[in-house]
C-alpha positions as CSV (number, residue, x, y, z in Angstrom):
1,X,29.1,3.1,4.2
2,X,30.5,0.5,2.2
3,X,33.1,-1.9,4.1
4,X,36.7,-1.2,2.2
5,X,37.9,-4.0,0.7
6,X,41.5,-4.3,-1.4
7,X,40.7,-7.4,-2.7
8,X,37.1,-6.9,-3.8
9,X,38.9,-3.5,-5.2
10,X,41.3,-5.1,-7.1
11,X,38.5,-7.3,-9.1
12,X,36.7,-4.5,-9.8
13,X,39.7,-3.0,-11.3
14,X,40.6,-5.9,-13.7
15,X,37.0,-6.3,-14.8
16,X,37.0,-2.3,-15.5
17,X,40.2,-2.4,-17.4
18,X,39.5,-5.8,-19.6
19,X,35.8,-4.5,-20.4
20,X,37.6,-1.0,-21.0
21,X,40.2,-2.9,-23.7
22,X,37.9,-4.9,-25.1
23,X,35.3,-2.3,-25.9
24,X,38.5,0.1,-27.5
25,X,39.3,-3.6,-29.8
26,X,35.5,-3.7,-31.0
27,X,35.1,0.0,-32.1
28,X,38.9,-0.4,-33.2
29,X,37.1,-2.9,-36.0
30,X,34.3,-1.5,-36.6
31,X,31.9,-3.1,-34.3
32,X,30.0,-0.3,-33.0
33,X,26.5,-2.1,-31.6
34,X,29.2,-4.4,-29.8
35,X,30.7,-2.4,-28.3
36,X,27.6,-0.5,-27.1
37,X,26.4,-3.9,-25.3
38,X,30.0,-4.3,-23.0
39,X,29.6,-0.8,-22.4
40,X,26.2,-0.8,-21.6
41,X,26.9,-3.9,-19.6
42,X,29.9,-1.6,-17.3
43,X,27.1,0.9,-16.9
44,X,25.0,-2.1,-15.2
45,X,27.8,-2.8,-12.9
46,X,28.5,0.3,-11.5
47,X,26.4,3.3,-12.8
48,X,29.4,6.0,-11.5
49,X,31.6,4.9,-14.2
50,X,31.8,8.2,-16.6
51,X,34.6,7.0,-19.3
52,X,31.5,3.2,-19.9
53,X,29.5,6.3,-20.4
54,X,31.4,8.4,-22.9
55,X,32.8,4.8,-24.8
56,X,28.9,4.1,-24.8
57,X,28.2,7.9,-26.1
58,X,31.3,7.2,-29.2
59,X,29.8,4.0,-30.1
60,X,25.8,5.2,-30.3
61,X,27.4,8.3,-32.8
62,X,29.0,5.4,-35.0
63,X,25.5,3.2,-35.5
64,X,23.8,6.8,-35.7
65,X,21.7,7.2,-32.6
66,X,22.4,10.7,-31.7
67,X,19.7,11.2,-29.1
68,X,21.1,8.1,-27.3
69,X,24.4,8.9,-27.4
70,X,23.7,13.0,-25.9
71,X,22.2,11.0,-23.1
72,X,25.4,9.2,-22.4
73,X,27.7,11.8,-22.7
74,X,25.3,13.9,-20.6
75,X,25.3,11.4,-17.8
76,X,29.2,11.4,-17.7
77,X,29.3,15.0,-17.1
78,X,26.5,15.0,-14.4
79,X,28.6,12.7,-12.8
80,X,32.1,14.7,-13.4
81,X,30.0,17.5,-11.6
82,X,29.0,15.2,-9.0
83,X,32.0,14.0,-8.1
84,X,33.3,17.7,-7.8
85,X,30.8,18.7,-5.6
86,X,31.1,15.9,-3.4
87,X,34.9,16.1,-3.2
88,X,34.6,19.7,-2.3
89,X,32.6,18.7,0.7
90,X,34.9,16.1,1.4
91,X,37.6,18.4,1.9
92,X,36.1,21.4,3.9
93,X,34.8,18.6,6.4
94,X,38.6,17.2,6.8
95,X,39.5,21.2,7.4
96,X,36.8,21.7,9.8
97,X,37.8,18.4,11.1
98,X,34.1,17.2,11.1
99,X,35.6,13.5,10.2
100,X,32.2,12.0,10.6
101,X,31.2,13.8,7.9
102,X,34.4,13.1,5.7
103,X,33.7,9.9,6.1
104,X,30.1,9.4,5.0
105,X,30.4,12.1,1.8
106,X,34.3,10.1,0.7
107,X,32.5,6.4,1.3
108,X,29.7,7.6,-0.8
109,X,32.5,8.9,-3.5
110,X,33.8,5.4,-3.4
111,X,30.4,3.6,-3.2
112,X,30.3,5.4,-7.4
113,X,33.5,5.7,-7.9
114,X,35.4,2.9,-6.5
115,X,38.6,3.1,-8.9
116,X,39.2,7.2,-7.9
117,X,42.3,7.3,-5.5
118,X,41.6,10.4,-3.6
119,X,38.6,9.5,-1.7
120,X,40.4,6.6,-0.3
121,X,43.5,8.4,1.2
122,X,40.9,11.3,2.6
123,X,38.8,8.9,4.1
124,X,42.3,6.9,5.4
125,X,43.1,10.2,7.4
126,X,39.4,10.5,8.8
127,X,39.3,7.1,10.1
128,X,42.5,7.5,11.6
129,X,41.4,10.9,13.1
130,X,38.6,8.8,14.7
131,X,40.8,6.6,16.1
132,X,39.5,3.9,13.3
133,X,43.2,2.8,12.9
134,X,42.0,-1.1,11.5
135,X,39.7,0.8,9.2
136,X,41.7,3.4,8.1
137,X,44.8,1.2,7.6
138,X,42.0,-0.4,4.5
139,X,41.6,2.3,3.1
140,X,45.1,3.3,2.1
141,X,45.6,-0.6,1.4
142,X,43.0,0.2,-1.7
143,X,44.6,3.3,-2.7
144,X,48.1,1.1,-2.6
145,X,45.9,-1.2,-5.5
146,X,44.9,1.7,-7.6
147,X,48.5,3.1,-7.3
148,X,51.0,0.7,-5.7
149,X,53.7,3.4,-5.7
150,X,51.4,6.3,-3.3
151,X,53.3,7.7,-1.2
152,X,50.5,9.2,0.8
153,X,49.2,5.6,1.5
154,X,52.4,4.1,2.2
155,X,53.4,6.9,4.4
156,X,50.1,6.8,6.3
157,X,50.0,3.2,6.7
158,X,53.1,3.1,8.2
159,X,52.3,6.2,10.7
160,X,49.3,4.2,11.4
161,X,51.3,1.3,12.5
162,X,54.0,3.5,14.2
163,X,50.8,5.7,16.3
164,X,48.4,3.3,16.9
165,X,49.1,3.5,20.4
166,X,48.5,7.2,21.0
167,X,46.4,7.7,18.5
168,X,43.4,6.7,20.4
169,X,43.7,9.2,22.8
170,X,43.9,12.0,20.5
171,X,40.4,11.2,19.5
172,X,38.2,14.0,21.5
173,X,40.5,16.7,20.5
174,X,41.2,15.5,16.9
175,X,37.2,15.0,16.8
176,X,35.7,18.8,18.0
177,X,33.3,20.0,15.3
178,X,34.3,23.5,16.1
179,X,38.2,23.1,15.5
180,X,39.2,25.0,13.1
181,X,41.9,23.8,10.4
182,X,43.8,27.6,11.4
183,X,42.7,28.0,14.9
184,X,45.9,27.1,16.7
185,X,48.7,30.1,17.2
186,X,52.4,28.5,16.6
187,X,50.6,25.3,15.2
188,X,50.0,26.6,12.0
189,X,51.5,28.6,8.9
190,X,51.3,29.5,5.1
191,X,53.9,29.8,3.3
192,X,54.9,30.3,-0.7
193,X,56.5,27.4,-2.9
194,X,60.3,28.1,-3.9
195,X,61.9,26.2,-6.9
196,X,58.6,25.3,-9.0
197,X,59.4,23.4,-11.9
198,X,59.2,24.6,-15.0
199,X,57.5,22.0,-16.4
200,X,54.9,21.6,-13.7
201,X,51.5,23.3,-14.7
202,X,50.4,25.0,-11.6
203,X,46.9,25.9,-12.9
204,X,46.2,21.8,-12.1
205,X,46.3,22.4,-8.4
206,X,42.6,23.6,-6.9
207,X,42.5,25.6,-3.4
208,X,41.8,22.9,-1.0
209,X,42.9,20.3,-2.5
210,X,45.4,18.3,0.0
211,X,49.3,18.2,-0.9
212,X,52.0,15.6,0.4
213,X,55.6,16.8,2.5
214,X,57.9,15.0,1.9
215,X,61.4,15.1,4.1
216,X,64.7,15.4,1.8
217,X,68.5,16.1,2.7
218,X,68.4,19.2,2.2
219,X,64.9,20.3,2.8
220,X,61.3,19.8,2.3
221,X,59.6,19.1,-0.9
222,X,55.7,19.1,-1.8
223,X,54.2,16.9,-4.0
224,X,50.9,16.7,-5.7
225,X,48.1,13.8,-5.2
226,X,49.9,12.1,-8.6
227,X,53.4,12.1,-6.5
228,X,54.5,15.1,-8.8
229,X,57.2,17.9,-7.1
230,X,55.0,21.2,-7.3
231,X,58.2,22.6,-5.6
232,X,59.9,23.2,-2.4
233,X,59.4,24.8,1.2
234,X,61.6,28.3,0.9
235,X,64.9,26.8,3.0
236,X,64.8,28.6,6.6
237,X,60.9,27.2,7.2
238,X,62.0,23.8,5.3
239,X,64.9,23.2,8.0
240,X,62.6,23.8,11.3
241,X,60.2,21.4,9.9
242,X,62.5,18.9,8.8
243,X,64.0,18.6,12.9
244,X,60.6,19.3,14.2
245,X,59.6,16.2,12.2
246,X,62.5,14.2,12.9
247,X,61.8,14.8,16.8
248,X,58.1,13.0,16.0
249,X,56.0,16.0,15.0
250,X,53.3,15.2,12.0
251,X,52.1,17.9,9.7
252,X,49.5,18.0,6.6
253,X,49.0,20.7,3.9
254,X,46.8,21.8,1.4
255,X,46.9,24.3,-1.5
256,X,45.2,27.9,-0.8
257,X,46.5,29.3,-4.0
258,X,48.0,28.2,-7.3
259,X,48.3,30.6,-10.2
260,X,51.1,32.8,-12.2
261,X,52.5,34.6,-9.3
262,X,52.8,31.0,-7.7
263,X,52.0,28.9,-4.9
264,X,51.0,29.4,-1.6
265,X,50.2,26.3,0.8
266,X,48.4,26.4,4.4
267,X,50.5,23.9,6.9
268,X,49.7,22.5,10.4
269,X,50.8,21.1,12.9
270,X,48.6,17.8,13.5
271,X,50.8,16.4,16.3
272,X,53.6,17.9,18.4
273,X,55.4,15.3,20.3
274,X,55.7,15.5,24.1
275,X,59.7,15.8,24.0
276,X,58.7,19.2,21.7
277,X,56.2,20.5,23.9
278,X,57.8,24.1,24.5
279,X,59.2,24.3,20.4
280,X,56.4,26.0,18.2
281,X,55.8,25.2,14.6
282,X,55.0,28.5,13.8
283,X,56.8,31.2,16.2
284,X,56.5,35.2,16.2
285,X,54.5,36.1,13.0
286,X,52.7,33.4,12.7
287,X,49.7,34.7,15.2
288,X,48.4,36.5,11.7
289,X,47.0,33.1,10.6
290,X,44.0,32.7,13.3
291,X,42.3,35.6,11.8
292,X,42.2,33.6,8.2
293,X,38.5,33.1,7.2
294,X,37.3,29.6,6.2
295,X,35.9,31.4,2.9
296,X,39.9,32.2,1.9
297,X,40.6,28.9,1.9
298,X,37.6,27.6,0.0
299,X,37.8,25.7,-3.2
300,X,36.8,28.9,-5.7
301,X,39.2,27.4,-8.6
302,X,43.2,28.9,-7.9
303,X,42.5,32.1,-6.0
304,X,45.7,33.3,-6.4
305,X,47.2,35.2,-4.0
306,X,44.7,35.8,-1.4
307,X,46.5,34.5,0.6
308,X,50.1,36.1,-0.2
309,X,50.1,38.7,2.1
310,X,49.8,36.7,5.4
311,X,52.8,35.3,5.9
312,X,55.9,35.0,3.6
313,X,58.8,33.1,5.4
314,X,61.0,33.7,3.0
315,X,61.5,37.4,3.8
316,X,61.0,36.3,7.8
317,X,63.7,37.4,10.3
318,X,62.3,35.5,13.0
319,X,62.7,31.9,13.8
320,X,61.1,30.2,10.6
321,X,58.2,26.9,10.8
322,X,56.3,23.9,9.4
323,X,53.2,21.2,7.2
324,X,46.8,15.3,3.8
325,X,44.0,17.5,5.6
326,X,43.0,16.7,3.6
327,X,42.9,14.9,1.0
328,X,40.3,15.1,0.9
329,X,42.9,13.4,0.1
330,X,43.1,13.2,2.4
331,X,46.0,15.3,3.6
332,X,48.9,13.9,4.1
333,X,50.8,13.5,7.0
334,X,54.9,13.5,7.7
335,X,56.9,11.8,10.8
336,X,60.3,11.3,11.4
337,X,62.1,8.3,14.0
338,X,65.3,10.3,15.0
339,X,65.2,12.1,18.3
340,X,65.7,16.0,18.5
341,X,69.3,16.8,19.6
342,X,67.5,20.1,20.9
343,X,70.6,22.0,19.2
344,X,70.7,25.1,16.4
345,X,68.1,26.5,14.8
346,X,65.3,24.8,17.3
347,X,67.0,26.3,20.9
């Protein structure tokens, strides 16, 4: 595994977009076997880089090298599929909570693909699961220079600085193989989306795929890895969350389903503080959810609805409940400061 390192990141970054400028400005004037050698020269640097390969593809068509320039395009699809396949793994290891495993398969993601996002917020939350706080605390410092404005990495860096004296001992549990990302009755719950907007294409989100909570006046919002509202937790569910949360708890999410007849998410508890010992996440109904194979959850492309018919809070009359595994990517975890007053809906 390659050491994480935001600085080394960032120079990588500048070189890629500079290189990436300057190769658009030479086919922009017509200087096509120019702009094969810069592209060719990215290629050199770092072999994962798919759009050097597709530049390199556009620019062999222009001086008439058609055989050459199949290759290329070929080699940035192998590498699309590559990354797929590898993220996929990435994320059933976070919800098996094998984090040694999340950890080598979303290091060797960033070892190609240094400039993708998601492997360094997944691999964030399994170094932190670990108890790897320094090394985690990296890794969502390089997501912070791909996208300064991440809320999943600024939210997990500052849980990491806030937890980094419990989280230690939460290591041997945190760490079983055998956990199972829906094993726990009361700890964890799926629910459907409310409020969707309109202009959000739904058929974007993949099963899996980890989702961020984020804590509003009035409720609970989800957003996508971009920072994008995909819509809200249905209100009853959204305000036993938001106190739970506010009393310490953490929670992560990830999509199960995401298609016309809407959203369904899959929420857990990943930490219930001491002072909320006897308050579950997930009360009543919520037992439904250990039964919930691995398979349903697995990253077929927007199953939607096979999960629908476990749990819908929004027609609940019991007490409602809760939410980077993740994150892949890693999923994405909430906390609150304020204490529980212990008062309405959570007595």
């Amino acid at each position: 595994m390659s050491e994480v390192n935001a600085k080394e990141l960032s120079s990588i970054l500048s070189l890629r977009k500079e290189k990436s400028k300057e190769s658009d400005q030479l086919m922009h004037y017509g200087l096509f076997q120019e702009a094969v050698d810069v592209n060719v020269t990215m290629i050199d640097i770092n072999h994962g880089d798919q759009k050097a390969y597709n530049r390199l593809g556009d620019a062999l068509l222009k001086i008439g090298k058609s055989a050459e320039a199949h290759d290329a395009y070929q080699s940035s699809i192998f590498l699309e599929k590559t990354k797929k396949e590898n993220t996929k793994i990435a994320v059933d290891s976070a919800m098996r909570s094998d984090w040694n495993k999340a950890i080598q398969i979303n290091s060797d993601i960033i070892d190609r693909f240094p400039w993708d996002l998601e492997p360094y917020n997944r691999l964030g939350k399994a170094l932190s699961e670990k108890g790897q706080n320094k090394k985690a605390i990296q890794a969502f410092r390089c997501a912070l220079v791909i996208s300064p404005n991440s809320p999943i990495a600024k939210k997990n860096m500052k849980r990491l600085e806030k937890t980094s004296g419990f989280k230690s001992s939460m290591t041997i549990s945190a760490t079983t193989p055998e956990r199972s990302f829906i094993e726990e009755t009361g700890r964890t719950g799926v629910t459907k989306l409310v409020n969707i907007p309109r202009s959000f294409n739904v058929t974007d989100l993949i099963a899996g795929h980890s989702v961020d909570l984020i804590s509003v006046e009035r409720g609970m919002r989800i957003l996508d890895r971009k920072g994008v509202e995909i819509g809200s937790i249905e209100p009853k569910l959204a305000l036993r969350l938001k106190k739970l949360a506010e009393g310490g708890n953490t929670y992560s999410a990830n999509i199960t389903s995401a298609g016309e007849d809407g959203v369904t998410v899959i929420i857990r508890e990943t930490y219930r503080h001491p002072s909320q010992s006897n308050k579950s996440s997930f009360p009543a109904k919520s037992s439904v959810l250990v039964d919930v194979p691995m398979a349903a959850l697995g990253y077929g492309l927007n199953d939607a609805g096979k999960l629908a018919h476990l749990k819908d809070w929004s027609d609940d009359d019991t007490e409602s409940g809760d939410d980077e595994v993740f994150s892949p990517l890693i999923p994405k975890i909430l906390s609150g400061e304020s204490p529980l007053d212990g008062q309405g809906i959570l007595d």
